[in-house]
LUMLUMDREN-2810 file (N, C-alpha, C; in Angstrom, 1 decimal):
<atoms>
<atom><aa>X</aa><ch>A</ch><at>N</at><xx>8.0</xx><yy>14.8</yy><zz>-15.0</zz></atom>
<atom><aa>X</aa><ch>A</ch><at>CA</at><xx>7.3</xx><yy>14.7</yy><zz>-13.7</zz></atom>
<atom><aa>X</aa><ch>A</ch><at>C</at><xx>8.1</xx><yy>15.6</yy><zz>-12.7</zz></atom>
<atom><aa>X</aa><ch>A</ch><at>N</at><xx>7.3</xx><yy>16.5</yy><zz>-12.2</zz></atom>
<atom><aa>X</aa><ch>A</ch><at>CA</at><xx>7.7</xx><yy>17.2</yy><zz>-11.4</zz></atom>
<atom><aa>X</aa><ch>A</ch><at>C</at><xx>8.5</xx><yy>16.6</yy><zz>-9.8</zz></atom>
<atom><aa>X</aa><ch>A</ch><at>N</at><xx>9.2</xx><yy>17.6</yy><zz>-9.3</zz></atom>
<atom><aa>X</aa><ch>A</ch><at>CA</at><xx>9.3</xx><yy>16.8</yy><zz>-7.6</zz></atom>
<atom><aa>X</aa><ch>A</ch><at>C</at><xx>8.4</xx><yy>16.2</yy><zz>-7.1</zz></atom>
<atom><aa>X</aa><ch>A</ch><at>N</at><xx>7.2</xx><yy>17.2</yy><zz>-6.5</zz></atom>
<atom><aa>X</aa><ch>A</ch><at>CA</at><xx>5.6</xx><yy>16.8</yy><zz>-6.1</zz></atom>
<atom><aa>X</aa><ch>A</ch><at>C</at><xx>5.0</xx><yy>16.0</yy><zz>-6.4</zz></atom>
<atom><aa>X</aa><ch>A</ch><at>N</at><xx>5.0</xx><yy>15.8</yy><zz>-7.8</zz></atom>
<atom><aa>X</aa><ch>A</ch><at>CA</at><xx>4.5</xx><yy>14.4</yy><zz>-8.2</zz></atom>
<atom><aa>X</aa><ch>A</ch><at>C</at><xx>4.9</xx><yy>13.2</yy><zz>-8.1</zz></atom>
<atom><aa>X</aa><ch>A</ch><at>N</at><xx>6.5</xx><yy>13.2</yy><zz>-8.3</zz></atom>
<atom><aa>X</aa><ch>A</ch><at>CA</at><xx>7.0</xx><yy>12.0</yy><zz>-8.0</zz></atom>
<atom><aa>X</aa><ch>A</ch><at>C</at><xx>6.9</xx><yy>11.6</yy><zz>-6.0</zz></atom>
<atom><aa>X</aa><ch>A</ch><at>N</at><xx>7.0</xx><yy>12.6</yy><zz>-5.3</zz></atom>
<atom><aa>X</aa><ch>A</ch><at>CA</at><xx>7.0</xx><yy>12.7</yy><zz>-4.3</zz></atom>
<atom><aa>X</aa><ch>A</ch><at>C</at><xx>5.4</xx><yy>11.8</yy><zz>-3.5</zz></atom>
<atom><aa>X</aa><ch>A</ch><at>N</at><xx>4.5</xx><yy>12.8</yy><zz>-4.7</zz></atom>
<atom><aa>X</aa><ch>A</ch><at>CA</at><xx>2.9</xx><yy>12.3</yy><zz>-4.2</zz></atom>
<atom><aa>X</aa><ch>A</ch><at>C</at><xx>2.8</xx><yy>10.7</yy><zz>-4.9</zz></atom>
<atom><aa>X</aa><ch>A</ch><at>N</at><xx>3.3</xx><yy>10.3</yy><zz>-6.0</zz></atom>
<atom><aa>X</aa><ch>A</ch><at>CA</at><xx>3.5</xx><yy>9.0</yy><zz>-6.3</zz></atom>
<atom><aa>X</aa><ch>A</ch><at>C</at><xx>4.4</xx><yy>7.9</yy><zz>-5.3</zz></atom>
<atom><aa>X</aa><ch>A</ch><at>N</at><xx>4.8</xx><yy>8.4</yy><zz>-4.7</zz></atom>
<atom><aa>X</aa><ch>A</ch><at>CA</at><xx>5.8</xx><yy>7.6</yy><zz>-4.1</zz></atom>
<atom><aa>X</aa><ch>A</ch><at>C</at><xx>4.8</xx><yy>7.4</yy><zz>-2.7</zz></atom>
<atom><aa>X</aa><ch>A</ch><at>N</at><xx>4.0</xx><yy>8.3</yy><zz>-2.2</zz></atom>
<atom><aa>X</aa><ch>A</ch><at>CA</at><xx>3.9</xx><yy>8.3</yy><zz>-0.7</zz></atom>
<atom><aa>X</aa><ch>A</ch><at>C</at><xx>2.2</xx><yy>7.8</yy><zz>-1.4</zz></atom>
<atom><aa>X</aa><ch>A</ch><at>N</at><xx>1.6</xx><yy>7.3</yy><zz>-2.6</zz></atom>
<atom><aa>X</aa><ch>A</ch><at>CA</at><xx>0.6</xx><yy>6.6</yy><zz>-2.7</zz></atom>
<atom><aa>X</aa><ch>A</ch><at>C</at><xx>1.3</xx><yy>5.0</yy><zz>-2.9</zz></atom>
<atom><aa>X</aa><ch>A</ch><at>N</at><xx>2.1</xx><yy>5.1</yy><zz>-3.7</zz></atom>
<atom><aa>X</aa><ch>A</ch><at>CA</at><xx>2.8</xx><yy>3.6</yy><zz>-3.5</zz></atom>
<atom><aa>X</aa><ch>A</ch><at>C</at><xx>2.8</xx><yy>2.9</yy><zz>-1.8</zz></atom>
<atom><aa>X</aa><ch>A</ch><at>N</at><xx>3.3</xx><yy>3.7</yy><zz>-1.1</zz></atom>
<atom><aa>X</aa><ch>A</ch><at>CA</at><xx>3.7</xx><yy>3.2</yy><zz>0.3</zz></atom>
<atom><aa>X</aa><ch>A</ch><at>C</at><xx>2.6</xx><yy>3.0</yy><zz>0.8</zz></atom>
<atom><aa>X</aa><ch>A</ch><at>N</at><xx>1.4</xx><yy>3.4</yy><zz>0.7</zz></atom>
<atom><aa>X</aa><ch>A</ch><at>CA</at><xx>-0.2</xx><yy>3.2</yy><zz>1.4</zz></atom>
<atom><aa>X</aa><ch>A</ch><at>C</at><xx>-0.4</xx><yy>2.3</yy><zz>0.2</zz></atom>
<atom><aa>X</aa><ch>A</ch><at>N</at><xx>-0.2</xx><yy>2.0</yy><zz>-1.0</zz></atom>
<atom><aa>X</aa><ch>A</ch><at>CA</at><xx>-0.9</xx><yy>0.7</yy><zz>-1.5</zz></atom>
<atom><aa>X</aa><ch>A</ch><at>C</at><xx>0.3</xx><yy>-0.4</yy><zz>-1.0</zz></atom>
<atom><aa>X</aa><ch>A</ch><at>N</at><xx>1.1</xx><yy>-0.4</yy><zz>-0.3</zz></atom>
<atom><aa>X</aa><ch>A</ch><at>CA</at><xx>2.1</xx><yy>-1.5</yy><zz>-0.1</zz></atom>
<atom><aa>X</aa><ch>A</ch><at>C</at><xx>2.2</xx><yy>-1.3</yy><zz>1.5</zz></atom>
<atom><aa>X</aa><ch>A</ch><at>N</at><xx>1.8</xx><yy>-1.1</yy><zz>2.1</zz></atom>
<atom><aa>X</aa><ch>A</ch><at>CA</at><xx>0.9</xx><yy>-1.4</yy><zz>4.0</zz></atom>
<atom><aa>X</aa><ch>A</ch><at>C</at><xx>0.6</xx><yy>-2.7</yy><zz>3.9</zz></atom>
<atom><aa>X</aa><ch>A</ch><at>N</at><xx>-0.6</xx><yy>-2.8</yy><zz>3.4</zz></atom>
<atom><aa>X</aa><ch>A</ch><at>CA</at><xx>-0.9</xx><yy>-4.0</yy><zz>3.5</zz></atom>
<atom><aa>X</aa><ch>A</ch><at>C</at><xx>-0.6</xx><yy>-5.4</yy><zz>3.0</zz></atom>
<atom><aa>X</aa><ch>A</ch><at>N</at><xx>0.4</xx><yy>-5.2</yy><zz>1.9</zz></atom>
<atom><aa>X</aa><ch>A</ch><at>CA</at><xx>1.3</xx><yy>-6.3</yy><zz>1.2</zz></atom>
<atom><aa>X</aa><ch>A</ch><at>C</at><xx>2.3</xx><yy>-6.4</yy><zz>2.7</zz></atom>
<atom><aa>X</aa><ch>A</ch><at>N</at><xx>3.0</xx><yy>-5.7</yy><zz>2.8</zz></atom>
<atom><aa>X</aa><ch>A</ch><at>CA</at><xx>3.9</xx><yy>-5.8</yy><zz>3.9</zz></atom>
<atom><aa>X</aa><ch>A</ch><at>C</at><xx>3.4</xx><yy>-5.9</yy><zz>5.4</zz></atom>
<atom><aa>X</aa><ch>A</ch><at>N</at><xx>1.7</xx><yy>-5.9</yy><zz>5.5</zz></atom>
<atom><aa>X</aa><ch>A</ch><at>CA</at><xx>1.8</xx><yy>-6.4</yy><zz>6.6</zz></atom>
<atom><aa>X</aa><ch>A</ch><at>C</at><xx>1.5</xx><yy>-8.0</yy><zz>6.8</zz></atom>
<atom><aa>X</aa><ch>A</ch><at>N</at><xx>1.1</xx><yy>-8.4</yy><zz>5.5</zz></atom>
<atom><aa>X</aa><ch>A</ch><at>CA</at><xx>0.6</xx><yy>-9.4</yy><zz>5.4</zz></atom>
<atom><aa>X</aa><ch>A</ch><at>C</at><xx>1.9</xx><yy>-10.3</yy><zz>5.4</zz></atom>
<atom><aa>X</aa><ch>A</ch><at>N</at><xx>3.3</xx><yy>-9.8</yy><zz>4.4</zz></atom>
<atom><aa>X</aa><ch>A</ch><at>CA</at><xx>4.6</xx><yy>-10.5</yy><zz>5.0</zz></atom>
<atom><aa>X</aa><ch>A</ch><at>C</at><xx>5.1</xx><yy>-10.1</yy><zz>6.0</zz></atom>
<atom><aa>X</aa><ch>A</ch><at>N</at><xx>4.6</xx><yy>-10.0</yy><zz>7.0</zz></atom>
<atom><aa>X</aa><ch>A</ch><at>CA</at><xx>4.9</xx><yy>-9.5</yy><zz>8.3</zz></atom>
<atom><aa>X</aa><ch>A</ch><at>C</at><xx>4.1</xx><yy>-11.4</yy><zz>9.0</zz></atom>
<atom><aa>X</aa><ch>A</ch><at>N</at><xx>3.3</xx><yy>-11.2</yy><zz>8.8</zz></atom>
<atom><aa>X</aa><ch>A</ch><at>CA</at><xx>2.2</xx><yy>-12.6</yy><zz>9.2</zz></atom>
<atom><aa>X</aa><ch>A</ch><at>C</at><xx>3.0</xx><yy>-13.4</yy><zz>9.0</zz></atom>
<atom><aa>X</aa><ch>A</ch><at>N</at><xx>4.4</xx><yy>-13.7</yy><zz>7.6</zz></atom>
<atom><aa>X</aa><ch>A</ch><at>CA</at><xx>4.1</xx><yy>-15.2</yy><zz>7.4</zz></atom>
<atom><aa>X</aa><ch>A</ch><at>C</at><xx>5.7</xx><yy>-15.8</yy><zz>8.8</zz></atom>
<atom><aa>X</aa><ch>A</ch><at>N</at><xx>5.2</xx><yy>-17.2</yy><zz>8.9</zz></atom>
<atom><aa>X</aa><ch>A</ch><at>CA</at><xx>6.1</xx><yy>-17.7</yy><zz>10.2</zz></atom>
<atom><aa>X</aa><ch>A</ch><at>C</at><xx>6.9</xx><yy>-18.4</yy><zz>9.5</zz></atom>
<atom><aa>X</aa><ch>A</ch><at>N</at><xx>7.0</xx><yy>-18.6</yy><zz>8.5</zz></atom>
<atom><aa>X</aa><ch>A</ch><at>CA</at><xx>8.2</xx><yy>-19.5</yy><zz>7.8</zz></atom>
<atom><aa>X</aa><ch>A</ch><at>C</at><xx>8.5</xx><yy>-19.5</yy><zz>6.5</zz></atom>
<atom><aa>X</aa><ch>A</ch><at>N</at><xx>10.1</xx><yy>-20.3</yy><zz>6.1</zz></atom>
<atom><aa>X</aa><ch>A</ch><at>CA</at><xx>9.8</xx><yy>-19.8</yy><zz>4.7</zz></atom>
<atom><aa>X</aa><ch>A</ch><at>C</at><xx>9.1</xx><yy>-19.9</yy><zz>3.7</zz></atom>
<atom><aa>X</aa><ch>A</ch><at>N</at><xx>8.3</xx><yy>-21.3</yy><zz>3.9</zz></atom>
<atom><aa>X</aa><ch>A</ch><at>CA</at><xx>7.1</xx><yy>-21.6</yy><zz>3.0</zz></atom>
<atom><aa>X</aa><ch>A</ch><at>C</at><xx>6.1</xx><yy>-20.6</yy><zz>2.9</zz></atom>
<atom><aa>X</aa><ch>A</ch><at>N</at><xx>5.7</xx><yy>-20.2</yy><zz>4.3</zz></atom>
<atom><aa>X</aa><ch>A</ch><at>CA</at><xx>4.7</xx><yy>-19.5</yy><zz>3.6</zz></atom>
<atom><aa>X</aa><ch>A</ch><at>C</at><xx>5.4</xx><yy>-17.8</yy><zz>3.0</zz></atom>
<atom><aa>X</aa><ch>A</ch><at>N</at><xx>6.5</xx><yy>-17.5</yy><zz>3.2</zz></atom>
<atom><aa>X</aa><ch>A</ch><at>CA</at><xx>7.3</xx><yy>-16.3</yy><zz>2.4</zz></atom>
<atom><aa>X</aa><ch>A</ch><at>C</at><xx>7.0</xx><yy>-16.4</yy><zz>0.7</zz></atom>
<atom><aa>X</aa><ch>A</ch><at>N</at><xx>7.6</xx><yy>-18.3</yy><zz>0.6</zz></atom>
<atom><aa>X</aa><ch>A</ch><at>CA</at><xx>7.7</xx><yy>-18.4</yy><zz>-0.4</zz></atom>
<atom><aa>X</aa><ch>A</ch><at>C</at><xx>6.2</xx><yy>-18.6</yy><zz>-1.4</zz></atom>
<atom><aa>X</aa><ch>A</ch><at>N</at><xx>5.1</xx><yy>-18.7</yy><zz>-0.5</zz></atom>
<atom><aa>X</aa><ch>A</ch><at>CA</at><xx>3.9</xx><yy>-18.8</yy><zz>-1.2</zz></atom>
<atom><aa>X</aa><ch>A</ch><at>C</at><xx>3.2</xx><yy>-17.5</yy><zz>-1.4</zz></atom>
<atom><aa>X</aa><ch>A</ch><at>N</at><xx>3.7</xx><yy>-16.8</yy><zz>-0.6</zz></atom>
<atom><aa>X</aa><ch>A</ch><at>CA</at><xx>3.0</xx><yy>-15.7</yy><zz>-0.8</zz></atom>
<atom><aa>X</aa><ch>A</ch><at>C</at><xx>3.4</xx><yy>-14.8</yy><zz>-2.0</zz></atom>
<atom><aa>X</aa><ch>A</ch><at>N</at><xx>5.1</xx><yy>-15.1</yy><zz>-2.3</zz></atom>
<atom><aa>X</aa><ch>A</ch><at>CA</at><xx>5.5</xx><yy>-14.6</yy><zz>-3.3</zz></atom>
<atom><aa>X</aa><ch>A</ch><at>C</at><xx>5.5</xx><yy>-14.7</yy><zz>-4.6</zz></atom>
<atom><aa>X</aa><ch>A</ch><at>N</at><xx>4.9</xx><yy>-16.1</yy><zz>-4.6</zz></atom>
<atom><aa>X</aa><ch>A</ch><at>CA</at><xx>4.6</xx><yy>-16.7</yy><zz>-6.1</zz></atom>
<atom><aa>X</aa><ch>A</ch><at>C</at><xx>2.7</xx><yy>-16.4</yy><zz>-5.8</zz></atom>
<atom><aa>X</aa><ch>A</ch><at>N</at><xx>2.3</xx><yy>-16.2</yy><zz>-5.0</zz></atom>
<atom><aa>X</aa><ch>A</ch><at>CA</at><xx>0.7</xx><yy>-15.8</yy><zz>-5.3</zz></atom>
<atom><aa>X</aa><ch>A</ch><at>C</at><xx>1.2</xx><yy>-14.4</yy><zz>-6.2</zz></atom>
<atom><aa>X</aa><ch>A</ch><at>N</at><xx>1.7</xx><yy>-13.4</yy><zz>-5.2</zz></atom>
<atom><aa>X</aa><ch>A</ch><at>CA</at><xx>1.8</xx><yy>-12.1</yy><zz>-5.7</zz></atom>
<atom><aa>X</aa><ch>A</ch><at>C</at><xx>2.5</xx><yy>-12.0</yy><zz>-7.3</zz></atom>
<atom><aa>X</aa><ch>A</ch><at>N</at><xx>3.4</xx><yy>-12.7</yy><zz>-7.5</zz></atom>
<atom><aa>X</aa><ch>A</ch><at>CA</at><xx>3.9</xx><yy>-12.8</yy><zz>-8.8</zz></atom>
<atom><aa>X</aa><ch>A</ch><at>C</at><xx>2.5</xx><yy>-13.4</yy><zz>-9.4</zz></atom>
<atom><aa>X</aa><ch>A</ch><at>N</at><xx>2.2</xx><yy>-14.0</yy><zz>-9.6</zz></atom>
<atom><aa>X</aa><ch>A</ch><at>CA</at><xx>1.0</xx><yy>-14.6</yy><zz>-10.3</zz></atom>
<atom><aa>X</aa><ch>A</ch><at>C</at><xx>-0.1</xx><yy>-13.1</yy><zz>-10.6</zz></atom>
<atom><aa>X</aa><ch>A</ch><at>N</at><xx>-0.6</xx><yy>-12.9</yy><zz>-9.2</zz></atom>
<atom><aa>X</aa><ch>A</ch><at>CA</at><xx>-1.5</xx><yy>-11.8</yy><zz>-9.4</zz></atom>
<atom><aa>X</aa><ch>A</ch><at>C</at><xx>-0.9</xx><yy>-10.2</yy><zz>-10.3</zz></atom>
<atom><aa>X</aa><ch>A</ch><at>N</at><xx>0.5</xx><yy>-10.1</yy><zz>-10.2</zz></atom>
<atom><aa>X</aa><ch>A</ch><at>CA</at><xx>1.4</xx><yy>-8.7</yy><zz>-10.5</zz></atom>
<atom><aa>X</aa><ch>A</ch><at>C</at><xx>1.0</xx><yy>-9.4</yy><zz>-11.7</zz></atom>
<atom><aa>X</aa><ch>A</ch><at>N</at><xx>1.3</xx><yy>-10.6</yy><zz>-12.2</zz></atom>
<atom><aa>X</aa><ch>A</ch><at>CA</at><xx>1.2</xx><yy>-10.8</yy><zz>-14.0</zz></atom>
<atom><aa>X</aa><ch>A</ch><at>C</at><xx>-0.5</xx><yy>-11.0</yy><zz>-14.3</zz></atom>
<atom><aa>X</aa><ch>A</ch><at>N</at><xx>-1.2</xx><yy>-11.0</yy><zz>-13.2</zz></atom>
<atom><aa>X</aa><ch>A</ch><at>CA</at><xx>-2.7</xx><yy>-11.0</yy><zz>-14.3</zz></atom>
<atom><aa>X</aa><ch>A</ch><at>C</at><xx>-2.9</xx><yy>-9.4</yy><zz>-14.2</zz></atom>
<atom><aa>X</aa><ch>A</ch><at>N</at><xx>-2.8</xx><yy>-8.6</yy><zz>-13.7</zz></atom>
<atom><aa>X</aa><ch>A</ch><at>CA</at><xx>-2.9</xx><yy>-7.3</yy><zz>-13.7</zz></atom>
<atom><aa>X</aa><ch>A</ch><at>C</at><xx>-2.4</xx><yy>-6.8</yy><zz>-14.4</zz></atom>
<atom><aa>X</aa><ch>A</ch><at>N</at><xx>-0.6</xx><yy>-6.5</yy><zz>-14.6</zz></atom>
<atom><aa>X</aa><ch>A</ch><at>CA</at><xx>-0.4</xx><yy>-6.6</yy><zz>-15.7</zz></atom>
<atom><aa>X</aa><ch>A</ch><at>C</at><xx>-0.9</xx><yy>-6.6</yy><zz>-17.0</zz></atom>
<atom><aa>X</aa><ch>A</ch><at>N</at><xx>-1.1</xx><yy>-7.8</yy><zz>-17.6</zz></atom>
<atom><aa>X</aa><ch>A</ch><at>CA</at><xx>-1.7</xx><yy>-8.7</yy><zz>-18.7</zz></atom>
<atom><aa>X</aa><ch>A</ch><at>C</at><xx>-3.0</xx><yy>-7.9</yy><zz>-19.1</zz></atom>
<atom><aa>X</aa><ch>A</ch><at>N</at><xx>-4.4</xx><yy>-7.1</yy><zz>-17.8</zz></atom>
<atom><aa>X</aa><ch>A</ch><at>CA</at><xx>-5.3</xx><yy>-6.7</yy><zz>-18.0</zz></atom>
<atom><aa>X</aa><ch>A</ch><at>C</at><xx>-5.5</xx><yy>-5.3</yy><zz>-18.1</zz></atom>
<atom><aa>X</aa><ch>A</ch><at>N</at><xx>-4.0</xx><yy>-4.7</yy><zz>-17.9</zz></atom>
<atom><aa>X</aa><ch>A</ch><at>CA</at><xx>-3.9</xx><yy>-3.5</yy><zz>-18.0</zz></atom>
<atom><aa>X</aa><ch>A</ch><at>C</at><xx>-2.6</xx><yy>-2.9</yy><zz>-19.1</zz></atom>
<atom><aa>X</aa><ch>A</ch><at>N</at><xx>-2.2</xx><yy>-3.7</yy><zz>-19.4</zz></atom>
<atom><aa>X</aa><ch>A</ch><at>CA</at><xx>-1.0</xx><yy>-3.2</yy><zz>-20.6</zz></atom>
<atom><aa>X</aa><ch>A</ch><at>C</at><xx>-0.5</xx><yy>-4.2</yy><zz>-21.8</zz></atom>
<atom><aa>X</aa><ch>A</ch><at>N</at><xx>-1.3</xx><yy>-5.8</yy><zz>-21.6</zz></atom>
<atom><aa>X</aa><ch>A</ch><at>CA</at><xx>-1.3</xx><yy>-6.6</yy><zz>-22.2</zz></atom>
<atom><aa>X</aa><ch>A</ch><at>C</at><xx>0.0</xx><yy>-7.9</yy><zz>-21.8</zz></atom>
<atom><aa>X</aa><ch>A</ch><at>N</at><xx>-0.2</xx><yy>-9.2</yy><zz>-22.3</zz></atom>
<atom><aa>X</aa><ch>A</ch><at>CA</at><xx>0.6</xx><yy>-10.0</yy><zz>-22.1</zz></atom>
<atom><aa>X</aa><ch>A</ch><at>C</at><xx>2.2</xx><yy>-9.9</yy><zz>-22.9</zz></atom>
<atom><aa>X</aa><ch>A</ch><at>N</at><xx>1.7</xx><yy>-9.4</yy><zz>-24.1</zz></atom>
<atom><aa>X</aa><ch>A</ch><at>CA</at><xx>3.3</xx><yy>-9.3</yy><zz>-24.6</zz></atom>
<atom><aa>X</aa><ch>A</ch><at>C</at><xx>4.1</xx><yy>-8.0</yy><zz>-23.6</zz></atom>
<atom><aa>X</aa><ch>A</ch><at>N</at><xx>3.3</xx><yy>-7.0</yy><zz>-23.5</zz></atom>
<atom><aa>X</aa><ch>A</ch><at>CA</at><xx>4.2</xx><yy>-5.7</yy><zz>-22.6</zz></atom>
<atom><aa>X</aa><ch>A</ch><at>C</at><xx>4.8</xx><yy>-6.6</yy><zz>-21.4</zz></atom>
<atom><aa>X</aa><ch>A</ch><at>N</at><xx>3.9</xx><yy>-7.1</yy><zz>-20.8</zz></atom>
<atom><aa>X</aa><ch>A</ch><at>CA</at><xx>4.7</xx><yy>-7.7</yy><zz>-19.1</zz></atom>
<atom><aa>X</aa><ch>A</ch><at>C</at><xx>5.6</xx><yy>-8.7</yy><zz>-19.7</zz></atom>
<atom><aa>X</aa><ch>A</ch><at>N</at><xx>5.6</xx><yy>-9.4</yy><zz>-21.0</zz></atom>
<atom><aa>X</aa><ch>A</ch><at>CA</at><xx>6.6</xx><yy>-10.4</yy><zz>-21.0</zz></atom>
<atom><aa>X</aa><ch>A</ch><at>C</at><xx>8.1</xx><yy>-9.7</yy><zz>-21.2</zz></atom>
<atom><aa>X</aa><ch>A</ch><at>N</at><xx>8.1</xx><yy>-8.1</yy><zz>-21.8</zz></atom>
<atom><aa>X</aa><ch>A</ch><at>CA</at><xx>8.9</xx><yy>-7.3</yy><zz>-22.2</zz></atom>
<atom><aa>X</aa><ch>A</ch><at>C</at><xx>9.8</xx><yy>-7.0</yy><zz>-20.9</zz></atom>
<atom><aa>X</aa><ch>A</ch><at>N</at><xx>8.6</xx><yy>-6.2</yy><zz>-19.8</zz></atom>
<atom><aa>X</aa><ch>A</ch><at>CA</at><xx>8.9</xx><yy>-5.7</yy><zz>-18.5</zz></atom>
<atom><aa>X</aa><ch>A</ch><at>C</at><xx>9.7</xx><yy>-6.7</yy><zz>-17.7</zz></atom>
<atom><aa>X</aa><ch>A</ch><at>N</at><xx>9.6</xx><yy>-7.7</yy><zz>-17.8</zz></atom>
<atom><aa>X</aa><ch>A</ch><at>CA</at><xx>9.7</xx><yy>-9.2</yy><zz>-16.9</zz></atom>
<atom><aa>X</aa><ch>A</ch><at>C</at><xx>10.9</xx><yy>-9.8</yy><zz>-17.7</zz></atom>
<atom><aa>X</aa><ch>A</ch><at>N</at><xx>11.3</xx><yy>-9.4</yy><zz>-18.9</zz></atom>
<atom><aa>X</aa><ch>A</ch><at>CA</at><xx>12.5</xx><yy>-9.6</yy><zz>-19.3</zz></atom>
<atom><aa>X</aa><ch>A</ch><at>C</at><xx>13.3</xx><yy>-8.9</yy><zz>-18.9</zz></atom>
<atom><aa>X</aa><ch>A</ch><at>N</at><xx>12.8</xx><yy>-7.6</yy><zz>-19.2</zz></atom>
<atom><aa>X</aa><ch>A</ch><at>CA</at><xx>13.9</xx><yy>-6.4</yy><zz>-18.9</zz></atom>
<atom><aa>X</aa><ch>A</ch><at>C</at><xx>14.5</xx><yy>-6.2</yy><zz>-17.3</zz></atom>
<atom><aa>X</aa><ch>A</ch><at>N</at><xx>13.7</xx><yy>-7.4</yy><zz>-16.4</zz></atom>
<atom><aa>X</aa><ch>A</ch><at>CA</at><xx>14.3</xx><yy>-6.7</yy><zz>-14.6</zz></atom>
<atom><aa>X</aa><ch>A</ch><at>C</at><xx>14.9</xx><yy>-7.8</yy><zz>-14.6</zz></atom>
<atom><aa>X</aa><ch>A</ch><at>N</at><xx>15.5</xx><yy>-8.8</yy><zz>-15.6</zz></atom>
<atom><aa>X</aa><ch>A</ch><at>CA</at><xx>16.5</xx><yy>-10.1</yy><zz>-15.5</zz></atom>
<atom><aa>X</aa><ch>A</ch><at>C</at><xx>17.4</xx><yy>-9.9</yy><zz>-15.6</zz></atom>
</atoms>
């Protein structure tokens, strides 16, 4: 991968994570930090699951332990 690409990958990441981040920008306490992070974990593994399969994310999800 070239510079540019990683560069243009990186600056599409940060526009798909605006809105994640403004939304933990919203939350007023730790509960809701903590809920919104187990939503998002929940949703990162059905996406996952629907895009690379359940054994790959159980792989991925090992490997960042």
């Amino acid at each position: 991968m070239t510079e540019d690409e990683k560069d243009s990958v990186r600056i599409r990441m940060e526009e798909l994570m605006s809105p994640v981040d403004q939304q933990i920008q919203m939350c007023d306490s730790r509960e809701e930090l903590l809920m919104i992070a187990c939503a998002m974990m929940q949703r990162s593994a059905e996406i996952i699951d629907s895009q690379i399969s359940r054994k790959a994310r159980s792989r991925l999800f090992m490997d960042m332990v």
